[in-house]
PDB file of N, CA, C and O in Angstrom:
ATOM      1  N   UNK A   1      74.551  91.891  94.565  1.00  0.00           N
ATOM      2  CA  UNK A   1      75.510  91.217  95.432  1.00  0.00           C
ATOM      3  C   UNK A   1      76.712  90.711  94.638  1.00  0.00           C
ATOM      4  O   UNK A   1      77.865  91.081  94.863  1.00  0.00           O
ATOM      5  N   UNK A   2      76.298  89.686  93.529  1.00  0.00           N
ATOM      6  CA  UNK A   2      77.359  89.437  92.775  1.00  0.00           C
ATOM      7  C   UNK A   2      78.565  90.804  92.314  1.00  0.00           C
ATOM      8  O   UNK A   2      79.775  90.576  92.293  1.00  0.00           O
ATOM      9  N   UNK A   3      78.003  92.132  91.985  1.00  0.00           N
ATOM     10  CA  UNK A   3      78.589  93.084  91.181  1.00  0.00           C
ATOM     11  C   UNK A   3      79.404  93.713  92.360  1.00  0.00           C
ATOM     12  O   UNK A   3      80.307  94.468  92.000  1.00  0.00           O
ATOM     13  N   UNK A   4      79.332  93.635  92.946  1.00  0.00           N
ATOM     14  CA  UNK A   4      79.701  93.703  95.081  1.00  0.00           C
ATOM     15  C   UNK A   4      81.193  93.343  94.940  1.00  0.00           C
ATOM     16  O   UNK A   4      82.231  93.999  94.841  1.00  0.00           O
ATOM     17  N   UNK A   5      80.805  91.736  94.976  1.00  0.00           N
ATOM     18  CA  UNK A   5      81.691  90.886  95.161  1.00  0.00           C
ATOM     19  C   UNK A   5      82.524  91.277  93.541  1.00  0.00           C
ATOM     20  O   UNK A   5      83.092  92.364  93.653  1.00  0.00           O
ATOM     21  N   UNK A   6      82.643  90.892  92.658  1.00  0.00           N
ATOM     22  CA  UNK A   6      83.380  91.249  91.593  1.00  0.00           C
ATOM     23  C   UNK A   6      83.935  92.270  91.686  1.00  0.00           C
ATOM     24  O   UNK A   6      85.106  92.029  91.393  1.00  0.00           O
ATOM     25  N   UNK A   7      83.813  93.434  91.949  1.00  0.00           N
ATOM     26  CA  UNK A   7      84.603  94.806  92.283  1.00  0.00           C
ATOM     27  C   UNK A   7      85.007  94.873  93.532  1.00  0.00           C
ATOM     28  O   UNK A   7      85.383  95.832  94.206  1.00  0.00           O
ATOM     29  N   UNK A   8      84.903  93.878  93.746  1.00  0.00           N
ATOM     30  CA  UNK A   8      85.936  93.767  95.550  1.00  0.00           C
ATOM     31  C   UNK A   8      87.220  92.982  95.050  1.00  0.00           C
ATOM     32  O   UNK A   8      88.392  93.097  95.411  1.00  0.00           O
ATOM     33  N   UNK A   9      86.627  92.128  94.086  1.00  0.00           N
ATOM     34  CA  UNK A   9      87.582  90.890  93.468  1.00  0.00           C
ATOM     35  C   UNK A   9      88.911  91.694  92.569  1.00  0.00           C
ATOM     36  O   UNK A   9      90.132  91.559  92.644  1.00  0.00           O
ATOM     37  N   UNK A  10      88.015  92.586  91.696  1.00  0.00           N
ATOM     38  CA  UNK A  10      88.764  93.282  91.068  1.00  0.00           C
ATOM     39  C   UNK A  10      89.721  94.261  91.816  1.00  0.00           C
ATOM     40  O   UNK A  10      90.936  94.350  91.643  1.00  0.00           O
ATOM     41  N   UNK A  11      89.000  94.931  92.620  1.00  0.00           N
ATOM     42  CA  UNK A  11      90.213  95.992  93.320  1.00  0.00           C
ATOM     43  C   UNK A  11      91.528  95.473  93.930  1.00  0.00           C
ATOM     44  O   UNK A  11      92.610  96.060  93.928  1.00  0.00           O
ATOM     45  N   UNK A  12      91.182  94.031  94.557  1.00  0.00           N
ATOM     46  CA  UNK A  12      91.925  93.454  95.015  1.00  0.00           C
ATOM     47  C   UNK A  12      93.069  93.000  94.073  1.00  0.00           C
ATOM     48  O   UNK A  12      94.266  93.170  94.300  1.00  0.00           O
ATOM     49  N   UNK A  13      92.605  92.478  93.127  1.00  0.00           N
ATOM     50  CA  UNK A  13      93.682  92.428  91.421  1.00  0.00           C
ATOM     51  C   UNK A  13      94.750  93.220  91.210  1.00  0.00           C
ATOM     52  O   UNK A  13      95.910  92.979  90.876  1.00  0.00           O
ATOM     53  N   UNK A  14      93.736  94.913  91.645  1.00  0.00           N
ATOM     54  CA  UNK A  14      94.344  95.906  91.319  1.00  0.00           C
ATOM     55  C   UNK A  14      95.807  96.220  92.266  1.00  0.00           C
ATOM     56  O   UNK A  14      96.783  96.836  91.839  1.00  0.00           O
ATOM     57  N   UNK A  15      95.725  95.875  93.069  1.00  0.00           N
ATOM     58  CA  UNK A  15      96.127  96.280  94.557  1.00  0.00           C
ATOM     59  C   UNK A  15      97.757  95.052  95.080  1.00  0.00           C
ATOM     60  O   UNK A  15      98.593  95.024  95.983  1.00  0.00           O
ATOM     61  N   UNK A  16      97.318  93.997  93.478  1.00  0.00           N
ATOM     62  CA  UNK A  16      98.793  92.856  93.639  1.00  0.00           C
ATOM     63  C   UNK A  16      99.383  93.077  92.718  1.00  0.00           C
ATOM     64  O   UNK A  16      98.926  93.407  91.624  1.00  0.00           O
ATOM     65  N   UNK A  17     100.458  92.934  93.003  1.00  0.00           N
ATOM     66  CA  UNK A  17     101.844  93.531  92.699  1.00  0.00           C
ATOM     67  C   UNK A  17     101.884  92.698  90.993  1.00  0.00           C
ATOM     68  O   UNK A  17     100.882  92.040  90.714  1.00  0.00           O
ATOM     69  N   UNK A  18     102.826  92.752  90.125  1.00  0.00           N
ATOM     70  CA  UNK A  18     102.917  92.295  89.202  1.00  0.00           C
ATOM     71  C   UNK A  18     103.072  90.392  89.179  1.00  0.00           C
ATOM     72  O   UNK A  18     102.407  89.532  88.602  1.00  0.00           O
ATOM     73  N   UNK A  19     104.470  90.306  90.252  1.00  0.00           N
ATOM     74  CA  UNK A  19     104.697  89.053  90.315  1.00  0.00           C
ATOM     75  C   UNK A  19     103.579  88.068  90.796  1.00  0.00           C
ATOM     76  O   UNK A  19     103.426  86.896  90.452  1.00  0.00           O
ATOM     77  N   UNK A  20     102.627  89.015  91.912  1.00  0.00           N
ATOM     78  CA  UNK A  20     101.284  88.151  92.220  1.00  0.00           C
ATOM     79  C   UNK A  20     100.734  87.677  91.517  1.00  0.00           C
ATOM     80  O   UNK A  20     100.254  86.558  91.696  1.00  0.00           O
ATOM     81  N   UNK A  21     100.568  88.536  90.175  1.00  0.00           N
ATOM     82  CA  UNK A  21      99.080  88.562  89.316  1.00  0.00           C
ATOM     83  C   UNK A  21      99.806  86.862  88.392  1.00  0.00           C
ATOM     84  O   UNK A  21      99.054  85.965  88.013  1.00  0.00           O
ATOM     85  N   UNK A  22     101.364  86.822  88.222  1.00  0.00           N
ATOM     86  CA  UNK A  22     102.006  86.061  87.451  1.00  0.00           C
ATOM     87  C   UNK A  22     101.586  84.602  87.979  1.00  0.00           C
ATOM     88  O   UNK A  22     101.106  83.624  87.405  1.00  0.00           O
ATOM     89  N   UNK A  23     102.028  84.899  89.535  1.00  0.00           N
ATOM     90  CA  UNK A  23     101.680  83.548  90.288  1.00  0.00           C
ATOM     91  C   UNK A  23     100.115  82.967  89.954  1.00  0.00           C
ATOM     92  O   UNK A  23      99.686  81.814  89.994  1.00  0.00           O
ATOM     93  N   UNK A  24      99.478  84.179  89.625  1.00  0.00           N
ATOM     94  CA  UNK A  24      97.954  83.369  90.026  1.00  0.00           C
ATOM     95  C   UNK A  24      97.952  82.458  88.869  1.00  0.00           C
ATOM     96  O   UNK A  24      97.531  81.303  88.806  1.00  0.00           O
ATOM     97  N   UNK A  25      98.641  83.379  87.736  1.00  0.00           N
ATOM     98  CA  UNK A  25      97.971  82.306  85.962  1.00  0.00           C
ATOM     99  C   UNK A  25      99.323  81.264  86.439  1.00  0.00           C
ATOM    100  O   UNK A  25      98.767  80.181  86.259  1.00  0.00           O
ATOM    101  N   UNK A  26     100.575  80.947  86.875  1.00  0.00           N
ATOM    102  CA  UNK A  26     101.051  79.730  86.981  1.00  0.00           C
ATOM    103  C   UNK A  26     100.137  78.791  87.744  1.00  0.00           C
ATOM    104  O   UNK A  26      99.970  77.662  87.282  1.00  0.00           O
ATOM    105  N   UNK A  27      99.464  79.185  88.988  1.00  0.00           N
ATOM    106  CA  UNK A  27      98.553  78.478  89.599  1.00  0.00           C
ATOM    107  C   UNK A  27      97.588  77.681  88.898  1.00  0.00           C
ATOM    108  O   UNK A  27      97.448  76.460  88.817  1.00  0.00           O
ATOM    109  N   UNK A  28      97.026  78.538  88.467  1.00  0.00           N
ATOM    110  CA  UNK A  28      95.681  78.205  87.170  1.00  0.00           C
ATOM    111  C   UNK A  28      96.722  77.033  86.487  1.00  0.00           C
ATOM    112  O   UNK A  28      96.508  75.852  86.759  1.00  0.00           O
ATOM    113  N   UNK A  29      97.687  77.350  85.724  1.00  0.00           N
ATOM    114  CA  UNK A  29      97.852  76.458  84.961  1.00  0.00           C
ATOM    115  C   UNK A  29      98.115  74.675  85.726  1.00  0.00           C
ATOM    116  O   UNK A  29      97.612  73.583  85.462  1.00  0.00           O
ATOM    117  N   UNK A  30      99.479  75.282  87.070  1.00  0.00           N
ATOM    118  CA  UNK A  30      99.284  73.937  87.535  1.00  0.00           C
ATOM    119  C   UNK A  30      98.076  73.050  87.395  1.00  0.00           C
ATOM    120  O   UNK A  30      97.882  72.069  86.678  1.00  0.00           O
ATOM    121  N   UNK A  31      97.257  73.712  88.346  1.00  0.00           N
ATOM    122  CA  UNK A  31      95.847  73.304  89.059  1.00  0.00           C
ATOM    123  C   UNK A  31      95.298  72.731  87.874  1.00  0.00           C
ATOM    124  O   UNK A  31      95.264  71.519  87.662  1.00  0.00           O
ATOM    125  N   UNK A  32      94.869  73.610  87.105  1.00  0.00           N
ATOM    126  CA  UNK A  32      93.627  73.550  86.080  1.00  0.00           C
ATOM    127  C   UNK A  32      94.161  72.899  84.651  1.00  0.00           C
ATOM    128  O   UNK A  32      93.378  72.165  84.048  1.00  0.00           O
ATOM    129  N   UNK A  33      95.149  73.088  84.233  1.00  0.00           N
ATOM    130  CA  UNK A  33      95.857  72.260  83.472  1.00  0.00           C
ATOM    131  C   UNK A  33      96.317  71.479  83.395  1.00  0.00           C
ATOM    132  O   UNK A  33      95.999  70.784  82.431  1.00  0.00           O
ATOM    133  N   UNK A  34      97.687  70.828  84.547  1.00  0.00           N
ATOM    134  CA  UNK A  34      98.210  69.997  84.731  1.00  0.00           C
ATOM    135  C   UNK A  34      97.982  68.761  85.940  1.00  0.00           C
ATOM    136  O   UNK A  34      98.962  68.172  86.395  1.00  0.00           O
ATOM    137  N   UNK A  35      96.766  68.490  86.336  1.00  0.00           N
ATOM    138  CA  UNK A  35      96.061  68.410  87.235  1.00  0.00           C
ATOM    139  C   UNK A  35      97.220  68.155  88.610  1.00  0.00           C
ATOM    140  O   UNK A  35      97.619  67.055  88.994  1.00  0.00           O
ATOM    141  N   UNK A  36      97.554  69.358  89.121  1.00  0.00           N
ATOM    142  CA  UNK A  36      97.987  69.501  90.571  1.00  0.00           C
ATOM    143  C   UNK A  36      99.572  68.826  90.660  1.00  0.00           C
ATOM    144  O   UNK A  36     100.162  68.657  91.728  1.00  0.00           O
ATOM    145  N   UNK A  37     100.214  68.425  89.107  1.00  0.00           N
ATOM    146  CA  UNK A  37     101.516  68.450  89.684  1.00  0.00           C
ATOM    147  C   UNK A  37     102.445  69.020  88.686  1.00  0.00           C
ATOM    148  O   UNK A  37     101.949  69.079  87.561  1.00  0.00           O
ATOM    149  N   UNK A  38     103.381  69.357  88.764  1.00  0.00           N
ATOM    150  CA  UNK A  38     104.232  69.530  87.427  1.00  0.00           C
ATOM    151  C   UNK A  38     104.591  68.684  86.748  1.00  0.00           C
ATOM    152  O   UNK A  38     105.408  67.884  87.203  1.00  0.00           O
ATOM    153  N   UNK A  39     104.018  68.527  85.156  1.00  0.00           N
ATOM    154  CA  UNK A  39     103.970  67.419  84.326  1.00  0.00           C
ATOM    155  C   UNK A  39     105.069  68.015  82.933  1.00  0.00           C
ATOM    156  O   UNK A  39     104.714  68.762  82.021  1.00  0.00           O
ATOM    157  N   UNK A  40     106.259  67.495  83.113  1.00  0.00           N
ATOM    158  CA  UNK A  40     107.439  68.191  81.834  1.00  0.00           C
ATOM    159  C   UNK A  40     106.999  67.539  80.893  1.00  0.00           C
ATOM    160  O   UNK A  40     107.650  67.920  79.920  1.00  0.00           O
ATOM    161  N   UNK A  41     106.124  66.608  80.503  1.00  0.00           N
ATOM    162  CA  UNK A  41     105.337  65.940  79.248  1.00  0.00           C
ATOM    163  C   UNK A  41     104.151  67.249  78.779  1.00  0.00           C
ATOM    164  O   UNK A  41     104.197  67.824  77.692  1.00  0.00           O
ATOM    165  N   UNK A  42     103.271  67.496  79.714  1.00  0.00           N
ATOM    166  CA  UNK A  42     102.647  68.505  79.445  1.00  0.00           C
ATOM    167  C   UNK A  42     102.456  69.448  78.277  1.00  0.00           C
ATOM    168  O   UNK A  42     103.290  70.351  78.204  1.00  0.00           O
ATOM    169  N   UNK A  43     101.909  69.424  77.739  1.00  0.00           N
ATOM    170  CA  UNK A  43     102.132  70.598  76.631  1.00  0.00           C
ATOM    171  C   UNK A  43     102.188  72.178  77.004  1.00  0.00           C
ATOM    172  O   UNK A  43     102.717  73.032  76.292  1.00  0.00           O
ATOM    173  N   UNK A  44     101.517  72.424  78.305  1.00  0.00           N
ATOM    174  CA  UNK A  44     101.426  73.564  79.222  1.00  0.00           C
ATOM    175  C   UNK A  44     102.778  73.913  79.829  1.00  0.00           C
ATOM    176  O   UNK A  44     102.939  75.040  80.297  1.00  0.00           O
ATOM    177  N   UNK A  45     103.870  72.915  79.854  1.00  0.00           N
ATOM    178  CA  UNK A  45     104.803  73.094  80.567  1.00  0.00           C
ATOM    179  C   UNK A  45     105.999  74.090  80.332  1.00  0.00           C
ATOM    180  O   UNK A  45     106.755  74.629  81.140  1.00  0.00           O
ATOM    181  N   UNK A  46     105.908  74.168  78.728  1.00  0.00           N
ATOM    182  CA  UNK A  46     106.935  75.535  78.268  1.00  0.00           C
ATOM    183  C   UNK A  46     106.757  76.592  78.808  1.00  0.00           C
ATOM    184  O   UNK A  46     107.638  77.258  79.351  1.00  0.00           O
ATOM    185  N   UNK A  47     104.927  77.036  78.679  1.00  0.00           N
ATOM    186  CA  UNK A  47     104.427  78.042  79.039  1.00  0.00           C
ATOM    187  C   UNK A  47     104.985  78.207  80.964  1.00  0.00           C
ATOM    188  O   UNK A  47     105.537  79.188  81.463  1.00  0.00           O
ATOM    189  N   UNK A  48     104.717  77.310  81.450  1.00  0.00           N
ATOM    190  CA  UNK A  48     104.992  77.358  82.646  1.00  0.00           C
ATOM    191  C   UNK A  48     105.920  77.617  83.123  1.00  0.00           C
ATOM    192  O   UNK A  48     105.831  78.559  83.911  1.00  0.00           O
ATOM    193  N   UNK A  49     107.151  77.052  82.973  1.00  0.00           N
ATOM    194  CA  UNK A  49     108.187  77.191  83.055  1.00  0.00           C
ATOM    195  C   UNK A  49     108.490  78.740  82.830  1.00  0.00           C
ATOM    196  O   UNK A  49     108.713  79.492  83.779  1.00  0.00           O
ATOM    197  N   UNK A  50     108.479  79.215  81.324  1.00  0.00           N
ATOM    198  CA  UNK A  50     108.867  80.944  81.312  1.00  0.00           C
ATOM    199  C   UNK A  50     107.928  82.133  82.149  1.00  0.00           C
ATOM    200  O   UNK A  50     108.296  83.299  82.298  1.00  0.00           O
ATOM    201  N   UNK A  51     106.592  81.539  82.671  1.00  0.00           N
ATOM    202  CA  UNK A  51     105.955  82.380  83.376  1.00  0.00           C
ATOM    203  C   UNK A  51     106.973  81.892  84.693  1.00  0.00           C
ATOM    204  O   UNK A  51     107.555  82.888  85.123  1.00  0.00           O
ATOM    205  N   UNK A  52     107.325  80.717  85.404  1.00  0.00           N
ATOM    206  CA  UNK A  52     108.089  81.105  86.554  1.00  0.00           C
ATOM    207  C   UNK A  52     109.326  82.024  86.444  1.00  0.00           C
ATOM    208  O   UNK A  52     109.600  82.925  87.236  1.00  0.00           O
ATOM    209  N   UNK A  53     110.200  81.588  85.093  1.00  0.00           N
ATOM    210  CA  UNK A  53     111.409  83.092  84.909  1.00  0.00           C
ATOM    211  C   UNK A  53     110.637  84.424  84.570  1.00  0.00           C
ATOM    212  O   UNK A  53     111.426  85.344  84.787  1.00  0.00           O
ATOM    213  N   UNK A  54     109.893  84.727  84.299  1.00  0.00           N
ATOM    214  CA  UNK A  54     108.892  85.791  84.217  1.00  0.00           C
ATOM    215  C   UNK A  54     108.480  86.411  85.366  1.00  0.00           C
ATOM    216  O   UNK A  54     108.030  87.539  85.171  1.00  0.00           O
ATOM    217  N   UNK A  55     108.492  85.970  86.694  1.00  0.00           N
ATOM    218  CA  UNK A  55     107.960  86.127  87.766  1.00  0.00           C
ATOM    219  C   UNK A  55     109.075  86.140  88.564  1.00  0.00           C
ATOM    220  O   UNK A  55     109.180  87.194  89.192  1.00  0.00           O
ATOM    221  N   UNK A  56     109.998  85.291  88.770  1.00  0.00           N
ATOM    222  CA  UNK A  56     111.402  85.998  89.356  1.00  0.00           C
ATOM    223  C   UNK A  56     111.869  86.870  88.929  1.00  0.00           C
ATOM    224  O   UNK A  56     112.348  87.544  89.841  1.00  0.00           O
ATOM    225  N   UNK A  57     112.125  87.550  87.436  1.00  0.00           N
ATOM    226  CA  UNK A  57     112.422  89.205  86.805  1.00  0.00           C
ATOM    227  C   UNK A  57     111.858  89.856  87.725  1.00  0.00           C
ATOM    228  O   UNK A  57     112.563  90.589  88.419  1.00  0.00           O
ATOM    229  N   UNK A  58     110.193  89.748  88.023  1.00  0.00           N
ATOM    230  CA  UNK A  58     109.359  90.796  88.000  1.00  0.00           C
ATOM    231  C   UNK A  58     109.505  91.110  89.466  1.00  0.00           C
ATOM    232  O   UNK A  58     109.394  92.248  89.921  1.00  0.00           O
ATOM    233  N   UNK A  59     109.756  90.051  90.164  1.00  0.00           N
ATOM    234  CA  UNK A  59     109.612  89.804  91.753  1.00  0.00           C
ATOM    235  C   UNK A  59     111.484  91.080  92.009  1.00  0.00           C
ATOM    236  O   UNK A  59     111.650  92.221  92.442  1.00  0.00           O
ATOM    237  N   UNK A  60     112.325  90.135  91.519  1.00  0.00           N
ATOM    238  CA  UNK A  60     113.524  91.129  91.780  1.00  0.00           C
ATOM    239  C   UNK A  60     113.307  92.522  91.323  1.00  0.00           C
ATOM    240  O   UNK A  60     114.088  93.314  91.851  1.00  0.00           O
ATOM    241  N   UNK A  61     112.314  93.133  90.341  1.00  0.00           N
ATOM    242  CA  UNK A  61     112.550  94.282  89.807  1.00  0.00           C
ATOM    243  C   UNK A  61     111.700  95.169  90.928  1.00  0.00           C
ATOM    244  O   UNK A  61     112.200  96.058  91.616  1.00  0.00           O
ATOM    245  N   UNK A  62     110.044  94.661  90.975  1.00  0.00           N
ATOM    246  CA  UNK A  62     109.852  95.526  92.040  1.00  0.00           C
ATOM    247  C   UNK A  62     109.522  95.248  93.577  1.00  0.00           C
ATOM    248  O   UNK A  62     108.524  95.564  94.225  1.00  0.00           O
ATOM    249  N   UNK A  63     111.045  94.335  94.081  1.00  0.00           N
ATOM    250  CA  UNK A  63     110.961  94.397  95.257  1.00  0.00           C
ATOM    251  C   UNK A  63     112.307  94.509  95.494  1.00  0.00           C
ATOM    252  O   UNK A  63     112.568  94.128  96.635  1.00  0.00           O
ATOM    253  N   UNK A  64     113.532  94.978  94.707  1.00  0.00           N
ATOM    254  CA  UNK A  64     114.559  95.029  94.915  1.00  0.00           C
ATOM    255  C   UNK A  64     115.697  94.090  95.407  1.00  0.00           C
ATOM    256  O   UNK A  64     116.825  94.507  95.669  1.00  0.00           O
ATOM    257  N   UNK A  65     115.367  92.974  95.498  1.00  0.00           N
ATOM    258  CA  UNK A  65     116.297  91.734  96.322  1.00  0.00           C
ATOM    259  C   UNK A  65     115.615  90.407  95.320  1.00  0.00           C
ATOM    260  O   UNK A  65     114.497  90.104  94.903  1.00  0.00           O
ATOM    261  N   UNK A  66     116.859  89.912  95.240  1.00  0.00           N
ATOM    262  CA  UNK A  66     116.790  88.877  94.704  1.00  0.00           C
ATOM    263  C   UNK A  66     115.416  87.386  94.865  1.00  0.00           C
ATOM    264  O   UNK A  66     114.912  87.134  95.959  1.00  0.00           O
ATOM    265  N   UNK A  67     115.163  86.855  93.999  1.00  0.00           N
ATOM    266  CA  UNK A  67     113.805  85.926  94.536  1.00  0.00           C
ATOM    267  C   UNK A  67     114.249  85.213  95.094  1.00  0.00           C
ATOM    268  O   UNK A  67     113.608  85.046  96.131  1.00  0.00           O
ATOM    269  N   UNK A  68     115.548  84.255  94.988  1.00  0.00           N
ATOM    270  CA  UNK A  68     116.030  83.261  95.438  1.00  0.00           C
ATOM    271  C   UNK A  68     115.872  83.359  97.297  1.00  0.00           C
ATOM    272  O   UNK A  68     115.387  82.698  98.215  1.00  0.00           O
ATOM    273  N   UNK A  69     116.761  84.853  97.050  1.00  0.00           N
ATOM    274  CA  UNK A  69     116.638  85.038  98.703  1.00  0.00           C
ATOM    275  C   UNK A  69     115.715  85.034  99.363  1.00  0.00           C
ATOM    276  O   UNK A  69     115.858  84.727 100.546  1.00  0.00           O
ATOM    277  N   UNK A  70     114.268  85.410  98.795  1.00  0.00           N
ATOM    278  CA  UNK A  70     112.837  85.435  99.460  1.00  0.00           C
ATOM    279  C   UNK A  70     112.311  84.342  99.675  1.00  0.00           C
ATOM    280  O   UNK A  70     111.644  84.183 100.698  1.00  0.00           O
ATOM    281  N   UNK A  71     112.532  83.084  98.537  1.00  0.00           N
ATOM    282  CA  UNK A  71     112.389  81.507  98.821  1.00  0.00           C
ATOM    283  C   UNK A  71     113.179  80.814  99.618  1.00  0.00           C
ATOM    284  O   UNK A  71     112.722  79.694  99.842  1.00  0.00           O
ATOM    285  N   UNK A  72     114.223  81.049 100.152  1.00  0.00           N
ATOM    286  CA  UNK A  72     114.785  81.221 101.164  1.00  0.00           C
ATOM    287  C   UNK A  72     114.922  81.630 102.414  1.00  0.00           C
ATOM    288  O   UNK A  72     115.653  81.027 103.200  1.00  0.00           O
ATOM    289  N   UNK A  73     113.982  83.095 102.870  1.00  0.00           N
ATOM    290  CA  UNK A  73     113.546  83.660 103.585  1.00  0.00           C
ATOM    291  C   UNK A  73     111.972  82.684 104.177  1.00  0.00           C
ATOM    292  O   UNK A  73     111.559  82.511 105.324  1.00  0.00           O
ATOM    293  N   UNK A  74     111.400  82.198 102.813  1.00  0.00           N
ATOM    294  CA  UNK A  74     110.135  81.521 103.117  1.00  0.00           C
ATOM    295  C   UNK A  74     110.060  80.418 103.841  1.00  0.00           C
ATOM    296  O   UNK A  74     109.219  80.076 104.672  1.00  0.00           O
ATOM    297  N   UNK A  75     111.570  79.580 103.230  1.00  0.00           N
ATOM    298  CA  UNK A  75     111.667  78.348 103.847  1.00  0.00           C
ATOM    299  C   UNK A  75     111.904  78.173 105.019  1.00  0.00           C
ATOM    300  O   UNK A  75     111.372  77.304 105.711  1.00  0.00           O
ATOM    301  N   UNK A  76     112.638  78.885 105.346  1.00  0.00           N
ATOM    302  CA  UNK A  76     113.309  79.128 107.056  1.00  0.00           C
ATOM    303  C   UNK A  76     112.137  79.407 107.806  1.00  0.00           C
ATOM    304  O   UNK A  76     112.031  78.895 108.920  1.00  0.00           O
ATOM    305  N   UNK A  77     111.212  80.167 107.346  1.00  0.00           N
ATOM    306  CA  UNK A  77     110.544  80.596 108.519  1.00  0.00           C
ATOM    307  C   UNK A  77     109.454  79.414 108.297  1.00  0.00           C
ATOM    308  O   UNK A  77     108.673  79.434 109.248  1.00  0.00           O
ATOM    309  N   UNK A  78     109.124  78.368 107.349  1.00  0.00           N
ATOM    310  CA  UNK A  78     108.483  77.597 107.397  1.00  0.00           C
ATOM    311  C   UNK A  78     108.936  76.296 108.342  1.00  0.00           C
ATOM    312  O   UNK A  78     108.112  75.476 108.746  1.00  0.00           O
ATOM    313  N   UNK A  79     110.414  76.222 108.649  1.00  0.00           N
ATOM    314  CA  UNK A  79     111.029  75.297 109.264  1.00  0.00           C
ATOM    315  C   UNK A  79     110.998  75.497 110.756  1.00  0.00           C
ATOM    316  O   UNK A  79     111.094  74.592 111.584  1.00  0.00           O
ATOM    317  N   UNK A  80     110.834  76.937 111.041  1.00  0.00           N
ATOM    318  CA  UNK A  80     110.530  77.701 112.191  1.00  0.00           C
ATOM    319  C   UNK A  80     108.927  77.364 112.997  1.00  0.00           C
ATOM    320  O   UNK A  80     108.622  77.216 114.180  1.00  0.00           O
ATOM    321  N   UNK A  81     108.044  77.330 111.565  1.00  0.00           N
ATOM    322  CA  UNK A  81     106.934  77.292 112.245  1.00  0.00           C
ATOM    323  C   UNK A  81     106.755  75.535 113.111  1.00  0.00           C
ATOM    324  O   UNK A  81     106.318  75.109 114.180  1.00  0.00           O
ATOM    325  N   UNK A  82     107.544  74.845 111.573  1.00  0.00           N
ATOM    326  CA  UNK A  82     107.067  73.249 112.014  1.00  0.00           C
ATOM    327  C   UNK A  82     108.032  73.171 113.547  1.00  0.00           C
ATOM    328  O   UNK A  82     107.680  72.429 114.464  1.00  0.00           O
ATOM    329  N   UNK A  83     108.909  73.797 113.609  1.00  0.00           N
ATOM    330  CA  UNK A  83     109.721  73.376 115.010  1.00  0.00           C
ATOM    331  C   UNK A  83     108.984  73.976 116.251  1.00  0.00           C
ATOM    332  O   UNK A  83     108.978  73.264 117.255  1.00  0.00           O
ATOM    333  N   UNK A  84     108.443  75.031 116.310  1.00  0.00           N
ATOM    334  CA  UNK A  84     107.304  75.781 117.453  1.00  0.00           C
ATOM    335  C   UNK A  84     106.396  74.838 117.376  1.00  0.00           C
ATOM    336  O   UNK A  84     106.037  74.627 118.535  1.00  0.00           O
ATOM    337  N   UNK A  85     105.782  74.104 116.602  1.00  0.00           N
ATOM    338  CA  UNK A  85     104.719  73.018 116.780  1.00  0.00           C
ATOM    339  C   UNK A  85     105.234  71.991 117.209  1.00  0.00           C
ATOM    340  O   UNK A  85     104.231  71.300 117.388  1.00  0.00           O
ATOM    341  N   UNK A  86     106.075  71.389 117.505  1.00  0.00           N
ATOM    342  CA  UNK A  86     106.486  70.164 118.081  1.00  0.00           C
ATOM    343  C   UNK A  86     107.037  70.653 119.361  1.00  0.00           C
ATOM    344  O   UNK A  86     107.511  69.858 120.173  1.00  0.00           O
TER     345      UNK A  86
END
């Protein structure tokens, strides 16, 4: 069951894009390093920081459009959702 689940885990790995795989180790680091906020004292925080410019390269290279615009794209439609709920 476990070996199941691990090669489901893995294919799925396989199957995200570069900038995904980037997001997950910034995640990890927030989470698991910096406990859940961004800490510029941090010793983790250099690292962090160039994995987020690391991940906007990767995001503009293979998705063709700028990241800014996609965090942008995200926000709006997040402002969209909170306004359909009220």
């Amino acid at each position: 069951m476990l070996s199941v689940r691990l090669n489901q885990f893995l294919d799925n790995i396989g199957a995200m894009k570069t900038y995904e795989k980037i997001e997950e180790v910034i995640e990890h680091l927030l989470y698991s390093e910096m406990g859940g906020e961004v800490d510029y004292s941090d010793p983790w925080y250099p690292t962090f920081k160039s994995l987020h410019e690391l991940k906007e390269k990767t995001f503009e290279e293979e998705e063709g459009r700028p990241y800014w615009l996609d965090v942008s794209n995200r926000l709006n439609q997040q402002e969209i959702i909170r306004e359909e709920k009220q």
